[in-house]
C-alpha positions in Angstrom: 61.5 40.9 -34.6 64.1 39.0 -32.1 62.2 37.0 -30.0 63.2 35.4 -26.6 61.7 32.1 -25.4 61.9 31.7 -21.8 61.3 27.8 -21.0 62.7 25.5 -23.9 60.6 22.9 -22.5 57.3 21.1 -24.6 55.8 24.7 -25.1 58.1 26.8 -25.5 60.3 24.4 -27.3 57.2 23.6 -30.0 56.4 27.6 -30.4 59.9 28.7 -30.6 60.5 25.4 -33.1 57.6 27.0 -35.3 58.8 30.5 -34.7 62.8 29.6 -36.1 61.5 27.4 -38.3 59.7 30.2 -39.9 62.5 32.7 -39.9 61.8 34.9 -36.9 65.4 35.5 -34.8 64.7 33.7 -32.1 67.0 33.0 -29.0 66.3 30.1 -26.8 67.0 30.5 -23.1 67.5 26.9 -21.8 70.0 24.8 -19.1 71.8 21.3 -18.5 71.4 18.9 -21.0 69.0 20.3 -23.1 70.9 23.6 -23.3 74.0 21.4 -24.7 72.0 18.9 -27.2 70.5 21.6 -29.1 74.4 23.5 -29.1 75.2 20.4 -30.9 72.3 18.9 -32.7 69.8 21.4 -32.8 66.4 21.7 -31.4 64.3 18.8 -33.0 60.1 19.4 -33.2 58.4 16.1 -33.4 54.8 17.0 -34.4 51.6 15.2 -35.6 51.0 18.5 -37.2 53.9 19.9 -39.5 55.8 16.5 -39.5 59.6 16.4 -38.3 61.9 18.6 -38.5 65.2 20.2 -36.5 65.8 24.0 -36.4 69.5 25.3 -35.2 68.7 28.5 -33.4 70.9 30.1 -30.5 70.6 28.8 -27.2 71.8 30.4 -24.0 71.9 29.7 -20.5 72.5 33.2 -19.5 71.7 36.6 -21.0 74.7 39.7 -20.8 72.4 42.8 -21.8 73.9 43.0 -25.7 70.5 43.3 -27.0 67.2 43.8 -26.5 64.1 41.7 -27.1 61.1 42.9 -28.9 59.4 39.9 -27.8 59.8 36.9 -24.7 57.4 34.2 -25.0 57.2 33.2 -21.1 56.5 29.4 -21.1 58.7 28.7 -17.6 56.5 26.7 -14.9 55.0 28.4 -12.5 57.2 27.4 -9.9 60.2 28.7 -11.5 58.9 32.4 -12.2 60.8 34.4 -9.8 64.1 32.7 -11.1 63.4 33.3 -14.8 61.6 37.1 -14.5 65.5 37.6 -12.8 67.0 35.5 -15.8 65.1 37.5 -18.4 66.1 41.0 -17.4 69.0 41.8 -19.1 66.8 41.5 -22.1 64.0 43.7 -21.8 63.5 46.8 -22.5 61.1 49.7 -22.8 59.7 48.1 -26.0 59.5 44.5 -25.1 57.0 42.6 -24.8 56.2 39.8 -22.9 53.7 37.0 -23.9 52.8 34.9 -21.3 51.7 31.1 -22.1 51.8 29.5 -18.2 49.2 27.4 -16.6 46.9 28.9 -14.2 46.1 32.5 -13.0 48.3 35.5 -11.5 51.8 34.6 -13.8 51.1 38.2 -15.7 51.0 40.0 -12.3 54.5 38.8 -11.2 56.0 39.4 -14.3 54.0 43.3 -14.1 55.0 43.6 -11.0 58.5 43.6 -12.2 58.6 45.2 -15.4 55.5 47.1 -15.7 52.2 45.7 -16.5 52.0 47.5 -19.3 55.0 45.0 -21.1 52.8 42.3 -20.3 50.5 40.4 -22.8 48.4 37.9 -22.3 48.1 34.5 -23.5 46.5 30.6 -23.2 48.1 28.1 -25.4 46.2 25.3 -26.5 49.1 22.2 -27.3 49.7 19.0 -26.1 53.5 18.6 -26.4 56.1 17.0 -24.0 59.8 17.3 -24.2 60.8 13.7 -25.4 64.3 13.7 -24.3 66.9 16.8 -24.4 66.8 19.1 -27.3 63.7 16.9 -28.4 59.8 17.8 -28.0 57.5 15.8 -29.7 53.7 17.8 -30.6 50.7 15.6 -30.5 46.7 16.0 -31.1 45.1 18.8 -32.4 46.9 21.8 -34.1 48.6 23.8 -31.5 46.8 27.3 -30.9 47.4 30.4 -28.8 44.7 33.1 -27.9 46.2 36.6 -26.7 45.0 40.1 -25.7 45.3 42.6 -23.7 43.8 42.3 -19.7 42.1 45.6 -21.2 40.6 44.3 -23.5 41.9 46.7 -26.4 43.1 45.2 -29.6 46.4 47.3 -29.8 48.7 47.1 -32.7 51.5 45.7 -30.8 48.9 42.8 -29.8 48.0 42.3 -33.2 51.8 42.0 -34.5 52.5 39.5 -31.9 49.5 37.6 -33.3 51.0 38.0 -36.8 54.4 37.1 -36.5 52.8 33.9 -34.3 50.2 33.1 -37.3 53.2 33.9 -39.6 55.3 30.6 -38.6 51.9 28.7 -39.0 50.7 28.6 -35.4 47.1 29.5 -35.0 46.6 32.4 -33.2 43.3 34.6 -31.8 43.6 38.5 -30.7 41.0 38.4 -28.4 39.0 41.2 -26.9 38.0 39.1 -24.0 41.2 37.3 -23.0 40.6 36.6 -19.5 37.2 35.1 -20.0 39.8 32.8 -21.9 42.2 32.0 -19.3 39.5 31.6 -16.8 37.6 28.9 -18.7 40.7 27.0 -19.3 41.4 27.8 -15.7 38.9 26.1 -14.7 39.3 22.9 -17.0 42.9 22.7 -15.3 41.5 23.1 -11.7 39.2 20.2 -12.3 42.4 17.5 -14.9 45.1 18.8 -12.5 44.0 19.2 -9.0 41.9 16.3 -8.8 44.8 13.8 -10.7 47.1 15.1 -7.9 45.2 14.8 -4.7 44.0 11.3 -5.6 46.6 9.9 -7.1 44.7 8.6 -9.7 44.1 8.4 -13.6 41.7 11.3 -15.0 39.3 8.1 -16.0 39.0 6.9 -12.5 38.4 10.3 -10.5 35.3 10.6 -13.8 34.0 6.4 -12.9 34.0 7.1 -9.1 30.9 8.8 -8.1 32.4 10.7 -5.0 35.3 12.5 -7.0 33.1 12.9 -9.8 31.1 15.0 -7.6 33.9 16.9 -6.0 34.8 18.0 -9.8 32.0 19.0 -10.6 32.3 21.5 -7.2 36.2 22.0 -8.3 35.5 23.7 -11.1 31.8 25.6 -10.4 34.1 27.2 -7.3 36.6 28.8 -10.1 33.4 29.2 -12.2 31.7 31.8 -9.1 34.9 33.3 -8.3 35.8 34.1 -11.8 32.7 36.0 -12.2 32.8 37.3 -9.3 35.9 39.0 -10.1 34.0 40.8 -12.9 34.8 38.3 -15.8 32.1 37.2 -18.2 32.3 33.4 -17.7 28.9 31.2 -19.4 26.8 29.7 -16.5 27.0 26.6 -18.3 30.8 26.0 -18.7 31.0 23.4 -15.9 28.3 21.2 -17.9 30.1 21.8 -21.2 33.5 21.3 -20.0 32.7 18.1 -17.9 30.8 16.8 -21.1 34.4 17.3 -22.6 36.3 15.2 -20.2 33.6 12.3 -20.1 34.6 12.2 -24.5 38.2 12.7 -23.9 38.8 11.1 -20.2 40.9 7.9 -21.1 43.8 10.8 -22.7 43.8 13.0 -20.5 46.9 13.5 -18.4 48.0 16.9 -17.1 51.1 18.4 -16.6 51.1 18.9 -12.7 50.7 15.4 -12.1 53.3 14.3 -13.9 55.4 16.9 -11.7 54.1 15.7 -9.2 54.8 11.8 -9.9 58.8 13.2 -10.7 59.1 14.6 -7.7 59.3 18.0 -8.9 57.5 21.8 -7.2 54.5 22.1 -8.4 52.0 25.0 -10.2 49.3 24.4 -7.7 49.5 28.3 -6.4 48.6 29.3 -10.2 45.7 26.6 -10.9 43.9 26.2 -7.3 45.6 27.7 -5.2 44.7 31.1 -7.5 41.2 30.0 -7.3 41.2 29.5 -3.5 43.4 33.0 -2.8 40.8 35.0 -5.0 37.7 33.3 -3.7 38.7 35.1 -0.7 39.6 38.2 -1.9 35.9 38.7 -3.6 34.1 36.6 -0.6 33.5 33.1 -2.4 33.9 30.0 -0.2 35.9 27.5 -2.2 36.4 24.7 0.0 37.2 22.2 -3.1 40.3 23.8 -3.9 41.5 25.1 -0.3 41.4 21.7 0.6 43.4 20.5 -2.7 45.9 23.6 -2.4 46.8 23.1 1.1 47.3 19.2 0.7 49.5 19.9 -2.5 51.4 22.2 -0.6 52.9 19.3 1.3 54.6 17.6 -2.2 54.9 21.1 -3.3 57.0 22.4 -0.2 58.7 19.0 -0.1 60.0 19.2 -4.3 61.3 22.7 -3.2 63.9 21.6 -0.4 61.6 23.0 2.8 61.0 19.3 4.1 
């Protein structure tokens, strides 16, 4: 199987580690100085869970159409899809798929939209990894894990020999039946940790100890909650209480991705994660106030990291 990774940054980075580590032919897709450390030293996994240890796969920052993946993990951010669907062409074919493991909601549509939905797989990856320094990424916490399926719902064969060749190279991986119930739930974990971190400005413990954005949380997430089943996916009415039970156990570590983008001045994911919620909320005729408001103060940072202010 020759698999492409698309975004050697903490996830893709970790999974494609795992993935050459384990054998598979894997190419890495990466740029700048990460692109030239691992040309000269390698790509280097530090990880709580399978120890240390450097893999010395190929690394471009350009593909020329000489072959063909069977399979593209898609770990870009959100931000950066349009460039890397354009990046990842040469290299897809009838056969590939493409796995997506992005933040948020409505990454599997653009990438659909451009190859086909029916390339398109599925996926929510469960790591907490950050890329260290070039050609570095250091895996933390609990075992990194990926569920996948089709949006259908069926458990095809190809589905099945993604989740394989994934399980294979000793990552943990789920063929689920009911994958966006999946991505919605963490969807709405990430609308609470990201969106709220962002517009205040603040530490994940300190929007939990201060009663009013505790409450608007709480409303954060049981707006993606209504919208999510209102879109027809079978979402627990209790996930806001379970979920906010989580973050009151784990607040003092959490720390999500989109705020540290937004701290480094970079575009952020905030039209995957609330904006998504806010954009479908009015598609199926669900007020979600909570998230407008977050989305369309974001925009400003968002628009600003992009070059349009």
């Amino acid at each position: 199987m020759k698999i492409l990774i698309m975004g050697t940054g903490a996830i893709g980075g970790c999974y494609g580690g795992l993935l050459a580590r384990g054998g598979a032919d894997v190419v890495f897709m990466a740029r700048g100085d990460n692109l030239e450390a691992i040309r000269e030293r390698g790509l280097r996994v530090e990880s709580a869970t399978f120890g240390d240890f450097t893999v010395h796969p190929e690394a471009v920052d350009a593909l020329d159409g000489a072959w063909t993946a069977d399979l593209a993990l898609f770990c870009v951010k959100g931000y950066h899809n349009e460039q890397a669907i354009a990046d990842m062409s040469p290299a897809v074919g009838e056969g590939t798929t493409i796995l997506t493991l992005q933040n948020g909601i409505g990454g599997g549509d653009q990438i659909g939209a451009r190859f086909g939905g029916s390339s398109v797989l599925l996926g929510a990856a469960y790591i907490d990894a950050e890329r260290t320094s070039p050609g570095v990424v250091a895996q933390r916490g609990s075992p990194p894990r990926i569920v996948l399926g089709e949006e259908s719902g069926e458990l095809s064969e190809r589905a099945q020999a993604v989740a394989d060749a994934l399980n294979g190279a000793g990552i943990e991986t789920e063929l689920s039946s009911g994958i966006l119930t999946a991505l919605w739930s963490k969807l709405i974990y990430i609308c609470a940790l990201s969106g709220m971190t962002c517009i205040t400005r603040a530490s994940f413990s300190e929007v939990l100890e201060t009663p009013q954005t505790l409450a608007m949380t709480r409303q954060v997430m049981s707006e993606a909650l209504k919208v999510g089943q209102a879109s027809g996916v079978a979402l627990d009415d209790d996930i806001v209480d379970s979920v906010m039970a989580g973050f009151h156990e784990e607040k003092g570590g959490l720390i999500s991705s989109m705020y540290t983008d937004l701290m480094a001045g970079n575009p952020l994911e905030v039209s995957l994660i609330n904006g998504a919620v806010a954009r479908i909320g009015e598609e199926v005729g669900v007020p979600t106030p909570a998230n407008s408001i977050i989305s369309a103060c974001l925009s400003i940072a968002d628009n600003r990291a992009r070059g349009g202010n």
